[in-house]
PyMOL Python script that loads the backbone (N, CA, C, O; Angstrom):
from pymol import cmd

cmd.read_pdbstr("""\
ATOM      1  N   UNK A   1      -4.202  55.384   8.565  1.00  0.00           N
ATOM      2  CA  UNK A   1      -4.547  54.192   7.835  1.00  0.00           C
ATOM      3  C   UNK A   1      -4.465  52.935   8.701  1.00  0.00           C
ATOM      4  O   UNK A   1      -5.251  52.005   8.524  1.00  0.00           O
ATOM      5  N   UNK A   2      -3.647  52.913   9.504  1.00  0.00           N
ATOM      6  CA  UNK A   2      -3.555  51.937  10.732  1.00  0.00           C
ATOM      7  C   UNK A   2      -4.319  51.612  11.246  1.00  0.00           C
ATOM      8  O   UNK A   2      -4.232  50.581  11.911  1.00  0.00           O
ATOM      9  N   UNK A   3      -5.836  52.601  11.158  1.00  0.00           N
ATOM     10  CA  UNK A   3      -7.106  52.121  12.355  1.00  0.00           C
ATOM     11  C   UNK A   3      -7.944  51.434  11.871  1.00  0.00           C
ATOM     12  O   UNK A   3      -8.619  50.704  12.597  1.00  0.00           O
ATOM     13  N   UNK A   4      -8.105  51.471  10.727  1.00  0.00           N
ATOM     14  CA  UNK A   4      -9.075  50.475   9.784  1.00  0.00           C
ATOM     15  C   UNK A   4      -8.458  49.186  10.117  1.00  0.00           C
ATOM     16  O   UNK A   4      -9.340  48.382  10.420  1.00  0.00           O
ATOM     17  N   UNK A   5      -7.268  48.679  10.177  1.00  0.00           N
ATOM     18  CA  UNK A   5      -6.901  47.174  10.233  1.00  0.00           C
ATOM     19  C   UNK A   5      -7.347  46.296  11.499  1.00  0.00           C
ATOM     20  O   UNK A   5      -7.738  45.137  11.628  1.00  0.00           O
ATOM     21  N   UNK A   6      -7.078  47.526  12.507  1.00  0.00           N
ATOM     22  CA  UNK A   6      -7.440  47.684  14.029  1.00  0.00           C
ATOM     23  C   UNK A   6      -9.071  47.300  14.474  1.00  0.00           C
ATOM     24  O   UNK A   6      -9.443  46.347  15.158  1.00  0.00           O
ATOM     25  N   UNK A   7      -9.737  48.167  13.965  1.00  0.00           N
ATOM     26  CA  UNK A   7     -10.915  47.930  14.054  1.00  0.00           C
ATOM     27  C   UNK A   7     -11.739  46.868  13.524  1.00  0.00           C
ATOM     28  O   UNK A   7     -12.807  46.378  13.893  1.00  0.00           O
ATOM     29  N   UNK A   8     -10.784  46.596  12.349  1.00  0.00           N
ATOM     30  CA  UNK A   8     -11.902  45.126  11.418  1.00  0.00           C
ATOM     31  C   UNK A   8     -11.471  44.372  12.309  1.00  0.00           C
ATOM     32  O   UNK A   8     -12.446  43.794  12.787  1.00  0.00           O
ATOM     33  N   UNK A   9     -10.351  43.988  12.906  1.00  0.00           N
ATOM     34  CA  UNK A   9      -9.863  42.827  13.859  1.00  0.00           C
ATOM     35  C   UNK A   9     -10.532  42.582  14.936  1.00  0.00           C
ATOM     36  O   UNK A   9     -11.013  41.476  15.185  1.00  0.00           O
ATOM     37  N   UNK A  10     -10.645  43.779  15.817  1.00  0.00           N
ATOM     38  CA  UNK A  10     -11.679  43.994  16.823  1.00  0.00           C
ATOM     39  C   UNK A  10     -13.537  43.639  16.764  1.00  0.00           C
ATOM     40  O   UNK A  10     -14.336  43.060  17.499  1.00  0.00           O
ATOM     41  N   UNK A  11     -13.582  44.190  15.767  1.00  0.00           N
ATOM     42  CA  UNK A  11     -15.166  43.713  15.151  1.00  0.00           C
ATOM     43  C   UNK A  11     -14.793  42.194  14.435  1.00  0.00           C
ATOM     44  O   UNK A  11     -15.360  41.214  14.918  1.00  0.00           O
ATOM     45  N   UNK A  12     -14.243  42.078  13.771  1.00  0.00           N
ATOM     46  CA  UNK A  12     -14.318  40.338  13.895  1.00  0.00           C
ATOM     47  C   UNK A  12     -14.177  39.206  14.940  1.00  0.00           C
ATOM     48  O   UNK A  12     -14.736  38.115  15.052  1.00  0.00           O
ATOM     49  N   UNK A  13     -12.672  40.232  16.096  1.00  0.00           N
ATOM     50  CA  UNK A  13     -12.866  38.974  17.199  1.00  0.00           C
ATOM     51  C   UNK A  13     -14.359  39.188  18.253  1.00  0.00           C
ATOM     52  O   UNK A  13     -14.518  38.458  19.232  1.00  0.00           O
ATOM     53  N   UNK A  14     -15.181  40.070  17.953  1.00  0.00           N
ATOM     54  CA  UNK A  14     -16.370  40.082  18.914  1.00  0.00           C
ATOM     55  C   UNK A  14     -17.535  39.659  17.659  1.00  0.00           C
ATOM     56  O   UNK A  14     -18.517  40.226  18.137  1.00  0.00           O
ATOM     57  N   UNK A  15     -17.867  39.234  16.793  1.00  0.00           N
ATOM     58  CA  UNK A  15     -18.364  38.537  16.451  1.00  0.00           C
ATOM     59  C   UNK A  15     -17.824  37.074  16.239  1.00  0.00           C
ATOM     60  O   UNK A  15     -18.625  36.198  15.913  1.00  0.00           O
ATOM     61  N   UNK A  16     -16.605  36.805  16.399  1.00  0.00           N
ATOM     62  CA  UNK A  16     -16.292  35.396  16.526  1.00  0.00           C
ATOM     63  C   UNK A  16     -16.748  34.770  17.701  1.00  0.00           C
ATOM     64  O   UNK A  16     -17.234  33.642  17.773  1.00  0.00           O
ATOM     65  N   UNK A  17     -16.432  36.130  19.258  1.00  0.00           N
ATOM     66  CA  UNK A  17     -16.999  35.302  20.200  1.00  0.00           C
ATOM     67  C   UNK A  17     -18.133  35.403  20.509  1.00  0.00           C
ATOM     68  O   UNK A  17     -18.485  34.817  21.532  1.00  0.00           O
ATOM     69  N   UNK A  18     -19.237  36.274  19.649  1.00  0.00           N
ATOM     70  CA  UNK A  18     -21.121  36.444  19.984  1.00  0.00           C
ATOM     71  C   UNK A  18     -21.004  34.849  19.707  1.00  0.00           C
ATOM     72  O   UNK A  18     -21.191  34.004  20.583  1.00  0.00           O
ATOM     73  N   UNK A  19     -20.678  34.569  18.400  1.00  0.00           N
ATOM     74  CA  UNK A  19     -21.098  33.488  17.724  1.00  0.00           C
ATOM     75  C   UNK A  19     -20.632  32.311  18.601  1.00  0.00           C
ATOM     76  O   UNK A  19     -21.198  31.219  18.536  1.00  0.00           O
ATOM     77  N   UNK A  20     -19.911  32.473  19.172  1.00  0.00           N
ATOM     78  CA  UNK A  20     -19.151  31.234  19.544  1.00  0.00           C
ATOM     79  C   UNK A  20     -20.071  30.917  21.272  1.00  0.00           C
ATOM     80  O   UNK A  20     -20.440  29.875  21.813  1.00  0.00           O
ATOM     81  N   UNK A  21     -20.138  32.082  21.598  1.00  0.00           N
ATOM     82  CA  UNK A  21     -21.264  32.362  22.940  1.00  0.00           C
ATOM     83  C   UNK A  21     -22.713  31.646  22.543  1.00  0.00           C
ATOM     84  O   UNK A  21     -23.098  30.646  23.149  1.00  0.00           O
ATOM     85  N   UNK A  22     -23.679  32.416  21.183  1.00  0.00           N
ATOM     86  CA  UNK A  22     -24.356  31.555  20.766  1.00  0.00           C
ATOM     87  C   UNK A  22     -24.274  29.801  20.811  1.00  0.00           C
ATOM     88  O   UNK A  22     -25.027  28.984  21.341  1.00  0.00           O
ATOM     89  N   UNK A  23     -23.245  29.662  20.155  1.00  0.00           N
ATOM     90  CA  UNK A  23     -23.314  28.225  20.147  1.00  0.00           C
ATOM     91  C   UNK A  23     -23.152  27.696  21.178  1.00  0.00           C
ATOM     92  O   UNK A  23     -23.367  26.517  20.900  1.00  0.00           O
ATOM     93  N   UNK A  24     -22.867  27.755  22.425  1.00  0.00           N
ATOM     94  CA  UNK A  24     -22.512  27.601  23.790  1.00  0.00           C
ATOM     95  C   UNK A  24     -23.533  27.347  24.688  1.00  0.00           C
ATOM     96  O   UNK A  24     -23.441  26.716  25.741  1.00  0.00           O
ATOM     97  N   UNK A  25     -25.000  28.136  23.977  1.00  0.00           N
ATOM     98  CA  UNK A  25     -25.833  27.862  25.128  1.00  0.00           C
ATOM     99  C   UNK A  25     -26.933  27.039  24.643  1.00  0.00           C
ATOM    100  O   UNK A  25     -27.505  27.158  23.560  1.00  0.00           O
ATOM    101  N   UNK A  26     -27.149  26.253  25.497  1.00  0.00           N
ATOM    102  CA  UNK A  26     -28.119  24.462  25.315  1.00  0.00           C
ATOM    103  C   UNK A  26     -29.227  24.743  26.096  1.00  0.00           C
ATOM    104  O   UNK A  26     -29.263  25.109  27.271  1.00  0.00           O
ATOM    105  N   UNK A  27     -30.704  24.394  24.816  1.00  0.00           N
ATOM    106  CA  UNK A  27     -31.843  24.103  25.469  1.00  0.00           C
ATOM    107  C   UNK A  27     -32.006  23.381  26.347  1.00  0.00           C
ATOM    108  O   UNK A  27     -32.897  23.671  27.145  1.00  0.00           O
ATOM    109  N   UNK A  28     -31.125  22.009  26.582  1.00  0.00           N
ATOM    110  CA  UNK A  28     -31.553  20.585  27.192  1.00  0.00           C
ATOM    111  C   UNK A  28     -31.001  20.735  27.943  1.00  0.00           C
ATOM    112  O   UNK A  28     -31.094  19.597  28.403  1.00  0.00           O
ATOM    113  N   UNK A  29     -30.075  21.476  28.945  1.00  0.00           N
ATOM    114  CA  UNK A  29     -29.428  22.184  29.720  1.00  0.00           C
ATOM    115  C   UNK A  29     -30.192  20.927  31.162  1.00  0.00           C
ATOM    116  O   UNK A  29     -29.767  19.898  31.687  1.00  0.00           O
ATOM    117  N   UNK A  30     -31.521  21.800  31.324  1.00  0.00           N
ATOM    118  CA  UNK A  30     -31.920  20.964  32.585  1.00  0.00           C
ATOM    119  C   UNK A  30     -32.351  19.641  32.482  1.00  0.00           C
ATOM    120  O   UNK A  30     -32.636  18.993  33.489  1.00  0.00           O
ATOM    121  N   UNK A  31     -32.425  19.165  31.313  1.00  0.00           N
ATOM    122  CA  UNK A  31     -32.811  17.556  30.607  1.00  0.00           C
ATOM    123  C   UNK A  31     -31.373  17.042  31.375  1.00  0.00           C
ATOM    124  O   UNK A  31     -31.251  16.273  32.328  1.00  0.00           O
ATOM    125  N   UNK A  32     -30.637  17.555  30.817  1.00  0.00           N
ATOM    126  CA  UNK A  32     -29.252  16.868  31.358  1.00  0.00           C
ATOM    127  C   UNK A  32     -28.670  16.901  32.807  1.00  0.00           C
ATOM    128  O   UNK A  32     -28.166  15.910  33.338  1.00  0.00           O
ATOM    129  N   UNK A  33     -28.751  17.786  33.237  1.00  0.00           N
ATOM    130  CA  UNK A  33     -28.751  17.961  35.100  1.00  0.00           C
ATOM    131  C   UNK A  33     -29.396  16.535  35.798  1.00  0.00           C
ATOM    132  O   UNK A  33     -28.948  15.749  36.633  1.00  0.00           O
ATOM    133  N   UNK A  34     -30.538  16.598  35.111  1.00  0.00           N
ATOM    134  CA  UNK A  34     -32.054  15.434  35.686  1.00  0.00           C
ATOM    135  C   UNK A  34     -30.776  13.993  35.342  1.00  0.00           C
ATOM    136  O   UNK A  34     -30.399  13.119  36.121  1.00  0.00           O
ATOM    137  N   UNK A  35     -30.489  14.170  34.281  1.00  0.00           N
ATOM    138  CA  UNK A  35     -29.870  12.427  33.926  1.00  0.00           C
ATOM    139  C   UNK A  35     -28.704  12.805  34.801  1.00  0.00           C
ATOM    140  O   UNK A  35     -28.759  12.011  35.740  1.00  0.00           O
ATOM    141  N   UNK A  36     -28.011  13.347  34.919  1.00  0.00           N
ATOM    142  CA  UNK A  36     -26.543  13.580  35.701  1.00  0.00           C
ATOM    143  C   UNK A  36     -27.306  13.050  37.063  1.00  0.00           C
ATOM    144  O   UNK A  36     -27.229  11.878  37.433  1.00  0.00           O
ATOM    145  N   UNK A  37     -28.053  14.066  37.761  1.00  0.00           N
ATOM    146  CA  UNK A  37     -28.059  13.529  39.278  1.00  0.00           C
ATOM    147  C   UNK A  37     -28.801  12.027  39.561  1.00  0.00           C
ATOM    148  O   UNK A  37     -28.662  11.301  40.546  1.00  0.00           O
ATOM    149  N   UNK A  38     -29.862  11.760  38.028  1.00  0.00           N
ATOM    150  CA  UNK A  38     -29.799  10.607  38.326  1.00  0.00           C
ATOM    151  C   UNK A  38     -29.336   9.618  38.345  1.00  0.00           C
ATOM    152  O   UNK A  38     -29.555   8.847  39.279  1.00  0.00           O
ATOM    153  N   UNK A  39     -28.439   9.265  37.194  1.00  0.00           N
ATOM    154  CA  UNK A  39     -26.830   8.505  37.911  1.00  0.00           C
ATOM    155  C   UNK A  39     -26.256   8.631  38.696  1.00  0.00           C
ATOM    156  O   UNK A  39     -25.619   7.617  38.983  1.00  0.00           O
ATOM    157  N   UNK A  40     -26.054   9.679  39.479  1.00  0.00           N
ATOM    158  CA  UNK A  40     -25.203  10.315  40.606  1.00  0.00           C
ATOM    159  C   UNK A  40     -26.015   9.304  41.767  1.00  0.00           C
ATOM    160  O   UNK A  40     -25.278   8.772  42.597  1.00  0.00           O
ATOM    161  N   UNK A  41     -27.149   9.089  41.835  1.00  0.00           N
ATOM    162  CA  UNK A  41     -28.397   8.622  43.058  1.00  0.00           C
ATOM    163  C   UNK A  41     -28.174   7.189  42.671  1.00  0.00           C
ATOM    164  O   UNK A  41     -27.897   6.378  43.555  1.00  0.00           O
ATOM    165  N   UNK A  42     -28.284   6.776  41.288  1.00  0.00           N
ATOM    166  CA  UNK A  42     -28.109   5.132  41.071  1.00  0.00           C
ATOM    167  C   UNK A  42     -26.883   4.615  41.489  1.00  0.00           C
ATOM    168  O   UNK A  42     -26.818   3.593  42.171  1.00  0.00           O
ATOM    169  N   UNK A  43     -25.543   5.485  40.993  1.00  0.00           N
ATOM    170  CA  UNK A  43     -23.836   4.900  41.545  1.00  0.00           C
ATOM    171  C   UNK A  43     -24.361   5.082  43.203  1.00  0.00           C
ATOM    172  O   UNK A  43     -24.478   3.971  43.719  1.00  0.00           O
ATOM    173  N   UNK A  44     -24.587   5.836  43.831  1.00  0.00           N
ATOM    174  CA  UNK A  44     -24.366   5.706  45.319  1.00  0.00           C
ATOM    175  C   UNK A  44     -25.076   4.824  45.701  1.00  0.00           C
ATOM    176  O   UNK A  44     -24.802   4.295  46.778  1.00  0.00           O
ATOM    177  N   UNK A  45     -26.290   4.353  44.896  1.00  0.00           N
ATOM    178  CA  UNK A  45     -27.138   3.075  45.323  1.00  0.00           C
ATOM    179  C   UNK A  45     -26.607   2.209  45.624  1.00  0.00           C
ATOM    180  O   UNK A  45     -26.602   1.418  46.567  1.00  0.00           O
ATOM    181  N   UNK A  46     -25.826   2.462  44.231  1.00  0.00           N
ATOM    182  CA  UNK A  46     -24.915   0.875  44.372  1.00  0.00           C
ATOM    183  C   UNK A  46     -23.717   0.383  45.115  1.00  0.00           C
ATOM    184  O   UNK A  46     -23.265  -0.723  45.410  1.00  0.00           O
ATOM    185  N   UNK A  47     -23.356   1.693  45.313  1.00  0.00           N
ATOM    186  CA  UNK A  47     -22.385   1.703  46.137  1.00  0.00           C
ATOM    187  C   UNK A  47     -22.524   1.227  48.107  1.00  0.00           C
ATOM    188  O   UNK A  47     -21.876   0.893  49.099  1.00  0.00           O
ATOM    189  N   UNK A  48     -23.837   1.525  47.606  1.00  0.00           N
ATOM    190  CA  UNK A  48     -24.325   1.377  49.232  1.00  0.00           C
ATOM    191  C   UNK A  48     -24.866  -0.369  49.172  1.00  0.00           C
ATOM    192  O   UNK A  48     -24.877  -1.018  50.218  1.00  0.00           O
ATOM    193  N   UNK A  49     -25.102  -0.717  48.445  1.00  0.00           N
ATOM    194  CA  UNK A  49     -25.525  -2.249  48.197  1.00  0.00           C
ATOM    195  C   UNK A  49     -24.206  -3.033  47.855  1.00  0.00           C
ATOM    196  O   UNK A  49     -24.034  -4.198  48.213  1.00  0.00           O
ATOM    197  N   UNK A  50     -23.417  -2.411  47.239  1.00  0.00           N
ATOM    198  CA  UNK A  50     -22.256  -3.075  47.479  1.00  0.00           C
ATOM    199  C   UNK A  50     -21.218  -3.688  48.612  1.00  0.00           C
ATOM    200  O   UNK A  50     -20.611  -4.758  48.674  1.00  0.00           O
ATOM    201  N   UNK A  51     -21.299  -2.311  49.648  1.00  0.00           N
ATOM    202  CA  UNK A  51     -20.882  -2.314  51.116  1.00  0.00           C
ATOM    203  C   UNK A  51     -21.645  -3.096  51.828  1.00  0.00           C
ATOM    204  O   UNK A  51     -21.181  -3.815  52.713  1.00  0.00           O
ATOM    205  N   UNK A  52     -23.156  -3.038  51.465  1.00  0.00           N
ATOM    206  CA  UNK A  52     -23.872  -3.585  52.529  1.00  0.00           C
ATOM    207  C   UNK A  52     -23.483  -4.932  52.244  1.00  0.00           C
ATOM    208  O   UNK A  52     -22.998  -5.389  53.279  1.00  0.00           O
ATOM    209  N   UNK A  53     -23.465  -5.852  51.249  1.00  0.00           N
ATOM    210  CA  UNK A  53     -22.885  -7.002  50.352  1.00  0.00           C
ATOM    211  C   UNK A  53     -21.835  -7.799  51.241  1.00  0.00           C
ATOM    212  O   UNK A  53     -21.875  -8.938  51.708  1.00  0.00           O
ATOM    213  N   UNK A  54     -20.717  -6.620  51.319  1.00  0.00           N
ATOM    214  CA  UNK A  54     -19.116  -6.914  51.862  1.00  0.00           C
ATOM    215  C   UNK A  54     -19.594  -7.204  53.420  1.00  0.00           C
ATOM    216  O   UNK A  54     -19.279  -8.188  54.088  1.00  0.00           O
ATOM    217  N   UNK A  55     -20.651  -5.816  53.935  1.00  0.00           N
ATOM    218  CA  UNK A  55     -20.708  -5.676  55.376  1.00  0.00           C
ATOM    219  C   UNK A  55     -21.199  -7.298  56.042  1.00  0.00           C
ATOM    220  O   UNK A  55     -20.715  -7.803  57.055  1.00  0.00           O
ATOM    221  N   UNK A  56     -22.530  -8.054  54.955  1.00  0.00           N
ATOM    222  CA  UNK A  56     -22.765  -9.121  55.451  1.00  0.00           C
ATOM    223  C   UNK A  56     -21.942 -10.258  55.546  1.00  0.00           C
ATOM    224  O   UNK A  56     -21.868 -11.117  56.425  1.00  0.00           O
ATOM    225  N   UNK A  57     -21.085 -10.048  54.043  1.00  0.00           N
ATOM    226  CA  UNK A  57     -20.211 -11.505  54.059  1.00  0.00           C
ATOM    227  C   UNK A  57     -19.042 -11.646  55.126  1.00  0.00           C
ATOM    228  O   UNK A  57     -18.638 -12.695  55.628  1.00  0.00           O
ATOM    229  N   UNK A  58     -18.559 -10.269  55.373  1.00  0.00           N
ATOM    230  CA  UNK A  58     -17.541 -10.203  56.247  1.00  0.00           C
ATOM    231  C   UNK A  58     -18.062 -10.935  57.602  1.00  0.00           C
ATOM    232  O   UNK A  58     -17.412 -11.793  58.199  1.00  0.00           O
ATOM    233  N   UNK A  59     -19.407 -10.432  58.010  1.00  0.00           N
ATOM    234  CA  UNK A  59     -20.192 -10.770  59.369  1.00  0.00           C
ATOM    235  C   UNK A  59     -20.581 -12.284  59.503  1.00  0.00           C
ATOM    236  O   UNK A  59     -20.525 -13.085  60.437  1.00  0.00           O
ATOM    237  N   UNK A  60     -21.008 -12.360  58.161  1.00  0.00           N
ATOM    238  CA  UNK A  60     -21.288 -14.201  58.092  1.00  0.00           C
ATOM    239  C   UNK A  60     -19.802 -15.040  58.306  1.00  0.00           C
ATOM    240  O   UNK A  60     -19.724 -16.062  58.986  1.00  0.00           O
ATOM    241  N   UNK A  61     -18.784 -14.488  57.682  1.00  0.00           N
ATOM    242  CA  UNK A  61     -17.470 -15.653  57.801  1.00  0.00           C
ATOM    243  C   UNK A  61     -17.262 -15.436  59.291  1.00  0.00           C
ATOM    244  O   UNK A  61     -17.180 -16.488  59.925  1.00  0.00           O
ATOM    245  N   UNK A  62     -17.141 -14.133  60.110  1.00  0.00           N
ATOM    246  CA  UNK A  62     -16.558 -13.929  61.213  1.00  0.00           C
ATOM    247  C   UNK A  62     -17.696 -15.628  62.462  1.00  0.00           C
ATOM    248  O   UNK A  62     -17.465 -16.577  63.211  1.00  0.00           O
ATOM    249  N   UNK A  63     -18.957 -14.793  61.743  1.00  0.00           N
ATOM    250  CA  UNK A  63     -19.766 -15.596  63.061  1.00  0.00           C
ATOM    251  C   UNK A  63     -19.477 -17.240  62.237  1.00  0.00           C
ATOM    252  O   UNK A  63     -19.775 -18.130  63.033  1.00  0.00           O
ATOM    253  N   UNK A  64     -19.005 -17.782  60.935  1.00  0.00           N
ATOM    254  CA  UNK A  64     -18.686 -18.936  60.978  1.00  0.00           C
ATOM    255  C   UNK A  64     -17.953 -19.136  61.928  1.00  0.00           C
ATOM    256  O   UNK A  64     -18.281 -19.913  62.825  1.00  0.00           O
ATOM    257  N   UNK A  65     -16.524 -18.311  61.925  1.00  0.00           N
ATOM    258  CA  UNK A  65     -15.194 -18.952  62.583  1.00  0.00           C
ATOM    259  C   UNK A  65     -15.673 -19.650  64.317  1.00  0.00           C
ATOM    260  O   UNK A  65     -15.064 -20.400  65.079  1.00  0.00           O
ATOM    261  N   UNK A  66     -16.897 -19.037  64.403  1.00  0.00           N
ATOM    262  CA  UNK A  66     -16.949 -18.900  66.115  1.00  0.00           C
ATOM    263  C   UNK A  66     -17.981 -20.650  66.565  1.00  0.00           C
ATOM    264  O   UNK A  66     -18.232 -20.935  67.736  1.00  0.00           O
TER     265      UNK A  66
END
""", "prot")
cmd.dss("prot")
cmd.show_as("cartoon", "prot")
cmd.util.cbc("prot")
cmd.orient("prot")
């Protein structure tokens, strides 16, 4: 009588995780990659316009002092 309890448990936790697998996987999958790396390309933009920013002002005060 023990195996019936066994088995419904087993067949419920593998349809808890089909279902839960189902819900897990996303059409827009590569929609979202595209927006990720393209922020990823805009922050380093800026990041690089930022430095370049610092790189001039630093260069402009130095050649004031002189």
């Amino acid at each position: 009588m023990r195996v019936k309890p066994a088995v419904l448990a087993v067949l419920l936790l593998l349809a808890l995780l089909s279902w839960l697998s189902f819900r897990a996987t996303d059409p827009n999958a590569e929609q979202y990659d595209r927006v990720f790396k393209t922020l990823d390309r805009f922050s380093a933009t800026e990041s690089a316009l930022q430095r370049d920013v610092l790189s001039a002002r630093a260069a402009g005060l130095s050649n004031a002092l002189y």
